[in-house]
C-alpha positions as CSV (number, residue, x, y, z in Angstrom):
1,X,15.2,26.1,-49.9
2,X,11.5,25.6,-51.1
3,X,8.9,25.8,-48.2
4,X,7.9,22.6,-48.6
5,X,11.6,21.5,-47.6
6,X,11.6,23.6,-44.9
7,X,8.9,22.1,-43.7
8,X,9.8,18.7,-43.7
9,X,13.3,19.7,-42.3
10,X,11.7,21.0,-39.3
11,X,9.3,17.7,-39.0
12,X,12.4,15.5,-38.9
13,X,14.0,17.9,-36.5
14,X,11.1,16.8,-34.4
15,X,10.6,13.2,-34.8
16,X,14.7,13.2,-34.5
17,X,13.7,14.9,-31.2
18,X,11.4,12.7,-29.7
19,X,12.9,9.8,-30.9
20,X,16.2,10.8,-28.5
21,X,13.8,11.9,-25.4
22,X,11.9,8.4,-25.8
23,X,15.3,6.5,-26.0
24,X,16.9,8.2,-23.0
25,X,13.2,7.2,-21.3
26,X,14.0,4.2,-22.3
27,X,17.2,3.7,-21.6
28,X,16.3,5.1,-17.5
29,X,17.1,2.0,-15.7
30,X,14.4,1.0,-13.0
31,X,14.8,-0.4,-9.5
32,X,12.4,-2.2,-6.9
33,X,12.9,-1.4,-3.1
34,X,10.8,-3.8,-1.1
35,X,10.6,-3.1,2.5
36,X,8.3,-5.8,4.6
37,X,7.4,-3.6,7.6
38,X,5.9,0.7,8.1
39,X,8.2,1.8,11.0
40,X,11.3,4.4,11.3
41,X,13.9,2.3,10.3
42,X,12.3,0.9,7.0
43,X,11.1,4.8,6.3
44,X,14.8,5.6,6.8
45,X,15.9,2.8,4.4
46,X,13.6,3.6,1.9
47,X,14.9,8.0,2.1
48,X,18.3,6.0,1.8
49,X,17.1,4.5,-1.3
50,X,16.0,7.5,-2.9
51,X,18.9,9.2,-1.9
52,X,21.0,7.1,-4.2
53,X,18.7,6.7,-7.0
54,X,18.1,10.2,-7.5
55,X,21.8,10.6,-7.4
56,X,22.3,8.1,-9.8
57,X,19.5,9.2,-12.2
58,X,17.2,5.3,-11.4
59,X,14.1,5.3,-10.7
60,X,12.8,3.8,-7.6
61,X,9.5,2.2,-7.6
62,X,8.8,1.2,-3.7
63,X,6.6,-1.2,-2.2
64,X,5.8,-3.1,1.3
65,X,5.2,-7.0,1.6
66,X,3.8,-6.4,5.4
67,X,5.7,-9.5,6.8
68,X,3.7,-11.4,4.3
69,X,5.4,-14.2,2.8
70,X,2.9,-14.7,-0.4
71,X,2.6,-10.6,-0.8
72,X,6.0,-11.0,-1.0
73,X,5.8,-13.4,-3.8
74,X,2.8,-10.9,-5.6
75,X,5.0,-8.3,-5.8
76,X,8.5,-9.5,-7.1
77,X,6.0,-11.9,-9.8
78,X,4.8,-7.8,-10.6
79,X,8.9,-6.8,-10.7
80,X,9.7,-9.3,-13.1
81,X,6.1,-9.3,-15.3
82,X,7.4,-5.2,-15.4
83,X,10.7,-5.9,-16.6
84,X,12.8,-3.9,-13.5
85,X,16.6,-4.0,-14.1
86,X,16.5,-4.8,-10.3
87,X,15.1,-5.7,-7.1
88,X,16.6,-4.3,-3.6
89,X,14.7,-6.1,-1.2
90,X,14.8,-7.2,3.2
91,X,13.4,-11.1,2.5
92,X,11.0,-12.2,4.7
93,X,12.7,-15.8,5.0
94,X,16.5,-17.0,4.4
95,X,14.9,-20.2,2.7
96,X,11.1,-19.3,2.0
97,X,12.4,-16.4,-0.3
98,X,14.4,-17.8,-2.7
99,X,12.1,-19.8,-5.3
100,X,10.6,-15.8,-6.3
101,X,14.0,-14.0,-6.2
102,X,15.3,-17.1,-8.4
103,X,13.1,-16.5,-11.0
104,X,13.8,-12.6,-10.9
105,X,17.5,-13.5,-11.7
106,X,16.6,-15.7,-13.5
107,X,15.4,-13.0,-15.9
108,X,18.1,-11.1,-15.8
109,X,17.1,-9.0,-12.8
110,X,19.8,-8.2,-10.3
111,X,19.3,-9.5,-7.1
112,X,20.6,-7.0,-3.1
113,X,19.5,-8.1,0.1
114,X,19.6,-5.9,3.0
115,X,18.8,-5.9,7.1
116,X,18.0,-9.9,5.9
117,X,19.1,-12.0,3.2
118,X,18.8,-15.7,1.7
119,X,20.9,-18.3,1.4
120,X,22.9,-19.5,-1.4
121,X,24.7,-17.2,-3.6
122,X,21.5,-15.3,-5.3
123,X,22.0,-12.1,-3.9
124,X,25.0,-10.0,-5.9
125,X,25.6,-7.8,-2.7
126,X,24.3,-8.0,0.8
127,X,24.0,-5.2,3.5
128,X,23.1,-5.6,6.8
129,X,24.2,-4.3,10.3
130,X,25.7,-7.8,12.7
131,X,22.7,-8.9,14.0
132,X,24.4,-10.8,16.3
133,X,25.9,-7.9,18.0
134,X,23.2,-5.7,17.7
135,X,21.5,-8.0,21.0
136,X,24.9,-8.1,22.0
137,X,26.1,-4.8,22.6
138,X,22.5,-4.2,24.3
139,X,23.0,-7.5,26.1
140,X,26.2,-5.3,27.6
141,X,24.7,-2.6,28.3
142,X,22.1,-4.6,30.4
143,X,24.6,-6.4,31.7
144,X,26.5,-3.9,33.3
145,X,23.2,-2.3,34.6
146,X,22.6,-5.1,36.6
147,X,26.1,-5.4,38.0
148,X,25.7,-2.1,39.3
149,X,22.1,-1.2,40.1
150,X,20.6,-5.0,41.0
151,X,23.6,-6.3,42.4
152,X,24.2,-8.5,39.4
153,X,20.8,-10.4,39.6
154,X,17.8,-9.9,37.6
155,X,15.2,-11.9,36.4
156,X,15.0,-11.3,32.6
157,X,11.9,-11.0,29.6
158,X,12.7,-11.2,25.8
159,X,10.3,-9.7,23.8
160,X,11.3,-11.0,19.9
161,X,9.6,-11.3,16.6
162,X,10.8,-15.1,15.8
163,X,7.5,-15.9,13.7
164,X,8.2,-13.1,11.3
165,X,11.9,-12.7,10.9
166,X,13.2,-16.2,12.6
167,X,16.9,-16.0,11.3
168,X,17.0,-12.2,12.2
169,X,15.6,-12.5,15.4
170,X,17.6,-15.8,16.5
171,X,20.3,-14.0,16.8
172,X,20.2,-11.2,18.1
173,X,18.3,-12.9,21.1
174,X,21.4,-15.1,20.9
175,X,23.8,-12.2,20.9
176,X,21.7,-10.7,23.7
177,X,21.1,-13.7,26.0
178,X,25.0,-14.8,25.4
179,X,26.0,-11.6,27.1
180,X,23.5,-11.0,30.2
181,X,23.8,-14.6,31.0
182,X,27.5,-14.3,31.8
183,X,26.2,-13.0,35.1
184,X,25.1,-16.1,37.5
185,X,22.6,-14.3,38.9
186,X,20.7,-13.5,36.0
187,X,18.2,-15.5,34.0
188,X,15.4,-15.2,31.4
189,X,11.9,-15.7,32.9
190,X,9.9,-15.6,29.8
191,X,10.0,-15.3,25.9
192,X,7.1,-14.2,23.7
193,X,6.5,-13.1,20.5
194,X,5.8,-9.6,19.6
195,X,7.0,-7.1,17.2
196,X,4.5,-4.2,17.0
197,X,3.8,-1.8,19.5
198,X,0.2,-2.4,20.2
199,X,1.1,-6.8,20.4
200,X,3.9,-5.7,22.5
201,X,2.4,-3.7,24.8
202,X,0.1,-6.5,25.7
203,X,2.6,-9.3,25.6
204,X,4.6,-7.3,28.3
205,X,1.4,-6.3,30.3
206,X,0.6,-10.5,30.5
207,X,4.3,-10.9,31.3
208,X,4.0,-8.8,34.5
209,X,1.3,-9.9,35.9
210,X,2.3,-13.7,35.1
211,X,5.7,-12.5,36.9
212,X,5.8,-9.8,38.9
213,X,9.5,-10.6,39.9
214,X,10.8,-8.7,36.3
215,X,13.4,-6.4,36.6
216,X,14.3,-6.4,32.9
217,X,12.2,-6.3,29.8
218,X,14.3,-6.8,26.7
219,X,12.9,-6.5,23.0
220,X,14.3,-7.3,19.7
221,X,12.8,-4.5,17.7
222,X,11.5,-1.3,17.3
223,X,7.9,-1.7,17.8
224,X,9.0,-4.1,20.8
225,X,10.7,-1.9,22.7
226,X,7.9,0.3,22.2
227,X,5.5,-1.9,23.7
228,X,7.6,-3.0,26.4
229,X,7.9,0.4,27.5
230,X,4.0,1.5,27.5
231,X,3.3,-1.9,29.3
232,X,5.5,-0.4,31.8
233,X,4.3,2.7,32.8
234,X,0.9,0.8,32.3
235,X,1.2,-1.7,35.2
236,X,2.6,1.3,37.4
237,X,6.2,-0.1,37.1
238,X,8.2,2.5,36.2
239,X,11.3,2.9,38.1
240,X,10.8,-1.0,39.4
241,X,11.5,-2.7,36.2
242,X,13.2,-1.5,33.3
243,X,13.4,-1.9,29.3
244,X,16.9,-2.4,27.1
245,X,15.8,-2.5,23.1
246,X,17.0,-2.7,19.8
247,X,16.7,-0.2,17.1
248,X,16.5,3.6,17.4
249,X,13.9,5.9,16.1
250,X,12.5,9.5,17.7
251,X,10.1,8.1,19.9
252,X,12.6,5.7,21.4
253,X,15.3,8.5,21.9
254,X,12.8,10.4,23.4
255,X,11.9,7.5,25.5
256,X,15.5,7.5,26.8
257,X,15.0,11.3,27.9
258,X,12.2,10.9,29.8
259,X,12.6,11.6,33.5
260,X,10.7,7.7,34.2
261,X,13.8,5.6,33.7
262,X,11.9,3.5,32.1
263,X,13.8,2.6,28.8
264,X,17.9,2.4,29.6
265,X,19.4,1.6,26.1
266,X,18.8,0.6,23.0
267,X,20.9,-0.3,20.1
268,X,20.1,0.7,16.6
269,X,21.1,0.0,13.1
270,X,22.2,3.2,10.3
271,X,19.1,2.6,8.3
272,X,19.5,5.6,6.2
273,X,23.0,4.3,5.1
274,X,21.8,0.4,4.5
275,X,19.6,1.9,2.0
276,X,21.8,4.5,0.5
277,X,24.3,1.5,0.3
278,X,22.3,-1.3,-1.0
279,X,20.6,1.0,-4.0
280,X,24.4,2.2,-5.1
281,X,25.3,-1.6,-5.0
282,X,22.7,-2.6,-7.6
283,X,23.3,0.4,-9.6
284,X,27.1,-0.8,-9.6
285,X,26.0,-4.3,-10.5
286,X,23.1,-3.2,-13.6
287,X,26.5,-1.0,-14.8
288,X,29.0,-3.7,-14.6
289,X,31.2,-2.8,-11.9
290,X,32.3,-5.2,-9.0
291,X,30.6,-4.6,-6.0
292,X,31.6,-6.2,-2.3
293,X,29.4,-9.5,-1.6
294,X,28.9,-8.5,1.7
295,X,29.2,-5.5,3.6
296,X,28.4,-5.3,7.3
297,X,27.8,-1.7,9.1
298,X,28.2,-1.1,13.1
299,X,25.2,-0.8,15.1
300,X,24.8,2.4,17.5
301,X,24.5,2.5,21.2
302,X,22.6,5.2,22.9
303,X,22.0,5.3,26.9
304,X,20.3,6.9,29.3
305,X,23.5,7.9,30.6
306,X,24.8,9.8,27.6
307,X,22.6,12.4,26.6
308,X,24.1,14.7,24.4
309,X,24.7,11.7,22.1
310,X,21.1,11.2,22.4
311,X,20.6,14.8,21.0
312,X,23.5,14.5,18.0
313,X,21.2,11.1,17.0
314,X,17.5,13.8,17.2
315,X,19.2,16.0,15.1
316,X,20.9,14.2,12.4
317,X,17.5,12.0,12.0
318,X,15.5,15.7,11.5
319,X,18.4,16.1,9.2
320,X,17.5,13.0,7.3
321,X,13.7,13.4,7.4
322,X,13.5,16.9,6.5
């Protein structure tokens, strides 16, 4: 062999070379995950998310429409301009939501809701945790407080987030107030709007002072039950009126091991697993395998009353985290 064909031999080794590390580049399928709000259980969704990709060799590009219907809009017009293979998103709004994801399957881009979907039959797969029983099962727990610490009456405040998620938020309110309201003696005093912890905290505070009859503050979110617990100890009213919630994150848990008795229960979603879930379902999708249209996961009770459960849920979250 002359040099000279040794020489092109070994250039054609390399272009042969590149040419298989830029197809497998290519070929690397890609996949949006849009949460709409910075807090523990979208954090957790979003490790989910990477969880599966990585295992499944995608790559996740990540992004946050902050409750904001047209940022929302922005970034799946970005997804599709990009070319993703597909879009893993919470939307905003059952109805509001569809025109965008529309024109993303439109293009070919597979469409999996979680926490919320939209209606219709745009999304391939849908996972969520039953809204309607996550207010219920707190709705129980406060419920069965007030049979045996208040004598089965209390006078009740919801704390919800209907002007961001109002689908979502109906019903678990609905779930919540359906069970409490089984007891004659009980009734809801007031209803505002707040979902972060710093609107929350002052919603609650206005709420005690309006009525300083409260025994119960419940809240339909994380950053809610936050609040409702701050305005609490606050207005000096800890061990006077008490909080029931919905999610879980470490602050909350914490919450529940204070000595205060502030915050009673909350009921929380498996973020971590809704995200895991929802990525592996658009993977199956982009690969051609059947996937279930909806798949609904059991919320989680923790109590005051139960707090080596408390402690399992710390240290499976560090688990998660770390």
């Amino acid at each position: 062999m002359t040099r000279t064909t040794i020489v092109i031999a070994a250039l054609l080794a390399v272009s042969l070379t590149l040419i298989g590390c830029s197809t497998k580049q290519a070929s690397k399928k890609r996949m949006a995950g849009i949460v709409f709000q910075e807090d523990q259980f979208f954090r957790l969704v979003l490790f989910g998310m990477r969880d599966a990709a990585e295992k499944n060799g995608v790559e996740l590009l990540e992004a946050n429409s902050a409750g904001k219907p047209d940022k929302e809009v922005e970034l799946i017009n970005t997804y599709i301009a990009n070319k993703v293979d597909a879009i893993v998103i919470s939307p905003l709004s059952a109805r509001a939501s569809v025109a965008a994801l529309s024109r993303a399957r439109e293009k070919g881009i597979t469409i999996v809701t979680y926490n919320t979907t939209v209606e219709g039959d745009l999304a391939a797969s849908f996972v969520e945790s039953d809204q309607v029983d996550l207010g219920a099962m707190t709705g129980r727990a406060a419920r069965a407080f007030i049979e045996r610490k208040l004598g089965g009456k209390a006078k009740i405040a919801i704390i919800s987030g209907k002007s961001q998620i109002p689908e979502q938020a109906m019903m678990r309110i609905n779930g919540f107030r359906d069970e409490v309201l089984k007891l004659p003696g009980a009734s809801i005093v007031s209803e505002q709007d707040a979902w972060l912890a710093e609107q929350a905290t002052k919603k609650v505070g206005d709420i005690l002072t309006a009525n300083p009859d409260v025994d119960i503050v419940w809240a339909a979110n994380e950053g809610g039950t936050v609040g409702a617990v701050m305005a609490v100890k606050n207005a000096g009213k800890a061990g006077r009126v008490t909080v029931f919630g919905t999610d879980i994150s470490e602050q909350l848990s914490n919450f529940l091991l204070d000595d205060d008795q502030v915050l009673q229960a909350i009921t929380g979603q498996q973020p971590f697993e809704i995200g895991s879930m929802a990525a592996q379902a658009a993977v199956k999708v982009m690969n051609g395998q059947q996937v279930e249209k909806k798949t609904s996961l059991p919320g989680v009770l923790l109590t005051r009353e139960k707090p080596e459960e408390i402690r399992k849920f710390q240290q499976r979250l560090k688990e998660l985290i770390h």
